[in-house]
Backbone bond lengths (Angstrom), bond angles and torsions (degrees), N, CA, C in turn:
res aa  C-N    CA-C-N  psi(-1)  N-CA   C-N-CA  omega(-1)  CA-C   N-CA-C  phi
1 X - - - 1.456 - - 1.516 109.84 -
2 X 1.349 120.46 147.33 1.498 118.95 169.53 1.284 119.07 -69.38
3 X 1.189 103.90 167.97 1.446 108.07 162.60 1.405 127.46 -63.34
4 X 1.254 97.09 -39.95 2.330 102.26 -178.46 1.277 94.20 -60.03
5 X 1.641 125.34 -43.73 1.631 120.70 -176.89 1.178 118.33 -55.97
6 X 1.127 114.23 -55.42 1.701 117.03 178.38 1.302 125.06 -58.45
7 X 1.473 108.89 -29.65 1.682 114.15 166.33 1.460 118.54 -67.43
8 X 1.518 116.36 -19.58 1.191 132.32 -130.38 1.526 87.58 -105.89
9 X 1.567 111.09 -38.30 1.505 134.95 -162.56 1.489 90.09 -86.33
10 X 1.182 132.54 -45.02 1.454 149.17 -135.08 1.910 87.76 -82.15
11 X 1.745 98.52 -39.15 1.538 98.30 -136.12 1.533 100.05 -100.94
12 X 1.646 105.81 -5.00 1.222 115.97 171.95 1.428 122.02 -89.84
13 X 1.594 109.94 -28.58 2.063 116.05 171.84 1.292 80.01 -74.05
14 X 1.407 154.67 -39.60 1.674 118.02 -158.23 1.643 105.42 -79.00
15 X 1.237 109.63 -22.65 1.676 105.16 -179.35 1.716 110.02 -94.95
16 X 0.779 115.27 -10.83 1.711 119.21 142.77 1.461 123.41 -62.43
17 X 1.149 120.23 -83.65 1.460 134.32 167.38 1.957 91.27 -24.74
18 X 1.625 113.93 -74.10 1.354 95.05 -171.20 1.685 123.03 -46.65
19 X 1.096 98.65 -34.44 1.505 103.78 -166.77 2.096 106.37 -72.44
20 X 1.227 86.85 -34.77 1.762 104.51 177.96 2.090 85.58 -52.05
21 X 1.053 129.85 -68.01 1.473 154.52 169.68 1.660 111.25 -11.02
22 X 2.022 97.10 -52.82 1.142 119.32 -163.66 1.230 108.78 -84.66
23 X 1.455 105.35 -17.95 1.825 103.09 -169.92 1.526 102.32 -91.54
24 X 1.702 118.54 -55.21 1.235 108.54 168.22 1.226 141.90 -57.21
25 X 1.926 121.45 -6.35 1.073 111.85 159.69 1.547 103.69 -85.71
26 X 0.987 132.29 -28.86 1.903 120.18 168.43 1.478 102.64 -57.54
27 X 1.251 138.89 -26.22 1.571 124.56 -171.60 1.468 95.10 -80.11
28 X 1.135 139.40 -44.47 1.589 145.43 -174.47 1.530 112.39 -51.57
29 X 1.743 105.82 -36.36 1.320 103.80 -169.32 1.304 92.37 -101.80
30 X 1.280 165.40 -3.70 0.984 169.03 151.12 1.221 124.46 -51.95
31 X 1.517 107.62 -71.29 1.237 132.70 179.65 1.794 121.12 -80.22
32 X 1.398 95.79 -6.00 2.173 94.88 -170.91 1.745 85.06 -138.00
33 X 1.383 110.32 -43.00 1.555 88.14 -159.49 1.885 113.96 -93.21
34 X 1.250 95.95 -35.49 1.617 105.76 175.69 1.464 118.81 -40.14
35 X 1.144 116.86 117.13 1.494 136.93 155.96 1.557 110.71 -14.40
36 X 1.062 116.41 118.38 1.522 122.19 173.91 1.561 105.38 -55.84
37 X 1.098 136.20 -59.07 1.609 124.71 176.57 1.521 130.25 -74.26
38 X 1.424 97.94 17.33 1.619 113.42 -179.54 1.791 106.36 -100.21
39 X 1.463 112.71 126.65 1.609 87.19 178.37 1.474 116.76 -77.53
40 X 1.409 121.87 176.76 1.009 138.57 -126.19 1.487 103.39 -95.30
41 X 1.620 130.95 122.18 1.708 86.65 -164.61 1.078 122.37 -123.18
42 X 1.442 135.36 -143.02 1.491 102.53 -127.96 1.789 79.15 -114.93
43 X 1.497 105.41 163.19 1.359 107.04 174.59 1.845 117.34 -87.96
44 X 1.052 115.55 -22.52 1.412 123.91 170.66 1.645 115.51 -35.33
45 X 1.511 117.26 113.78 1.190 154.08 -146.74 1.646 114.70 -102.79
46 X 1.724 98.56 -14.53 1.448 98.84 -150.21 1.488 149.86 94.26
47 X 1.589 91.31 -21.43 2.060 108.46 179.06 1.298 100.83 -108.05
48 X 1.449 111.84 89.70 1.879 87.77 -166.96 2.408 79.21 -121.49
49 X 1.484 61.85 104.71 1.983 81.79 178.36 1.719 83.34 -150.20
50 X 1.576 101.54 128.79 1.405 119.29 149.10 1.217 130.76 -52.61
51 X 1.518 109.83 139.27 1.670 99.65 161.87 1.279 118.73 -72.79
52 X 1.451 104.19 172.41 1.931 124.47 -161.27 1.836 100.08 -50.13
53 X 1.414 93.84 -40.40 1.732 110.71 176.54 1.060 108.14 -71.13
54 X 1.654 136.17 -17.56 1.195 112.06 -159.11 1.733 124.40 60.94
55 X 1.236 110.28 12.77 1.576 112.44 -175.88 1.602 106.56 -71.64
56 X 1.568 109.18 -54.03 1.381 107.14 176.43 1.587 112.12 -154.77
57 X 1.211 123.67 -169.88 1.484 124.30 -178.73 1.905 105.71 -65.22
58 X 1.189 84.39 170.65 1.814 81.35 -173.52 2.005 78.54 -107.63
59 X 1.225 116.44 -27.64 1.405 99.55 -166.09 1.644 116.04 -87.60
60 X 1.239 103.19 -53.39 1.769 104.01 168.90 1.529 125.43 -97.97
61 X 1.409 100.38 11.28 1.649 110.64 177.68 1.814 100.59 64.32
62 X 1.047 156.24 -25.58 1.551 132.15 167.71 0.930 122.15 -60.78
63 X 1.700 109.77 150.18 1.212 128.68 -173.19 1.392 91.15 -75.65
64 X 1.745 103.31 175.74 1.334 124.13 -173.16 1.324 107.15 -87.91
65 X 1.151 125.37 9.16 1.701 145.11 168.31 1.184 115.45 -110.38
66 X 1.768 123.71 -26.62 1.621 95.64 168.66 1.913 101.31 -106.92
67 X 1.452 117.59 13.34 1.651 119.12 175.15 1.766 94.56 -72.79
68 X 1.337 96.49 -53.07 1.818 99.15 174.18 1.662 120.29 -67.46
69 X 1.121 136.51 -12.46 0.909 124.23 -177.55 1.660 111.17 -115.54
70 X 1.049 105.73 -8.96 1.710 130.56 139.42 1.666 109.79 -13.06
71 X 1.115 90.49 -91.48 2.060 90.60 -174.94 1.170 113.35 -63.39
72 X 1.329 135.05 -34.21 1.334 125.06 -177.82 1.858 108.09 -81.08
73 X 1.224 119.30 -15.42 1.873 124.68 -165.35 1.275 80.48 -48.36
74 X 1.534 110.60 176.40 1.564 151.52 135.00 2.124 100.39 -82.54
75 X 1.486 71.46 173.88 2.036 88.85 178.01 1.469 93.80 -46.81
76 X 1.303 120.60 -61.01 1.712 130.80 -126.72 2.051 85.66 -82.17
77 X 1.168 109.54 -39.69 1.780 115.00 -162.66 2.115 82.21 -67.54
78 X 1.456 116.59 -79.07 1.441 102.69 163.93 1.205 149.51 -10.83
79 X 1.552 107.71 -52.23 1.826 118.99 168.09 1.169 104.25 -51.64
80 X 1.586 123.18 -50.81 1.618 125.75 -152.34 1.310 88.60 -79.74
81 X 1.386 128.25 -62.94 1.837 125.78 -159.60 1.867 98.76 -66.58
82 X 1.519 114.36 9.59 1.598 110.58 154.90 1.067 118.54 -82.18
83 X 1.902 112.50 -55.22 1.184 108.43 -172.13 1.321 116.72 -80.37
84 X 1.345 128.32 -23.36 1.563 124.44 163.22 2.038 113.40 -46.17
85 X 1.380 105.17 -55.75 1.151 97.54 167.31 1.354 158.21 -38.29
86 X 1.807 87.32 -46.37 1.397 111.73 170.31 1.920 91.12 -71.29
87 X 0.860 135.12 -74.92 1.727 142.26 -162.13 1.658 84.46 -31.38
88 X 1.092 141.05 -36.25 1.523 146.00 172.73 1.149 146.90 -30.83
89 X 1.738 76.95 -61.66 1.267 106.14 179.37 1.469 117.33 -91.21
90 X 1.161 92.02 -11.74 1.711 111.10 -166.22 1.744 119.61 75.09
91 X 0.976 107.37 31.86 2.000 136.97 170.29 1.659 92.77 -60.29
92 X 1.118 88.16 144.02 1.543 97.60 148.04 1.659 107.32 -101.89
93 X 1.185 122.03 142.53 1.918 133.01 -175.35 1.853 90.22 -78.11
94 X 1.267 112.07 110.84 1.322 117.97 177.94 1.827 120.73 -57.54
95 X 1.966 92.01 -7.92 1.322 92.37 171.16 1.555 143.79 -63.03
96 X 1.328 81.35 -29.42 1.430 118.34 178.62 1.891 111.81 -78.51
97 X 1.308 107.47 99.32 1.168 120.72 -155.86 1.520 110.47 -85.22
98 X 0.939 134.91 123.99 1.957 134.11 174.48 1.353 94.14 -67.94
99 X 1.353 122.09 132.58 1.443 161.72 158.54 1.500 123.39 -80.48
């Protein structure tokens, strides 16, 4: 492999990894710190590009079925399209507290 590739490869896991960074500190404030009468909010990051599959966002990990069903949810439809997400991304759900 070249060198431009390997930088290229190099320079794309660090802006993943950050973004991996970016989502779990939005799940923390969402999910632990947010106000119980505030709705629930949204995980969208800003990178909203599909994967190659089209399976889900590369930036907040939802599918193109829970991004749409997003604005219309309640709290409870939201909570779940968190923790599905996070299971996604491979997050740990910040709900889930260490003991």
């Amino acid at each position: 492999m070249s060198t431009e590739l390997l930088q290229e490869q190099k320079e794309l896991q660090e802006q993943q990894a950050q973004q991996l960074v970016q989502l779990a500190n939005k799940a923390e404030v969402a999910l632990v710190w947010a106000e119980a009468d505030q709705p629930v909010a949204s995980p969208c990051i800003n990178v909203c590009r599909m994967t190659e599959d089209r399976s889900h966002c590369k930036g907040c990990f939802r599918t193109i079925d829970e991004i749409r069903a997003w604005s219309k949810g309640d709290s409870e439809l939201r909570l779940q399209i968190w923790g599905q997400l996070l299971q996604r991304a491979g997050l740990k759900d910040p709900r889930e507290s260490e003991v």
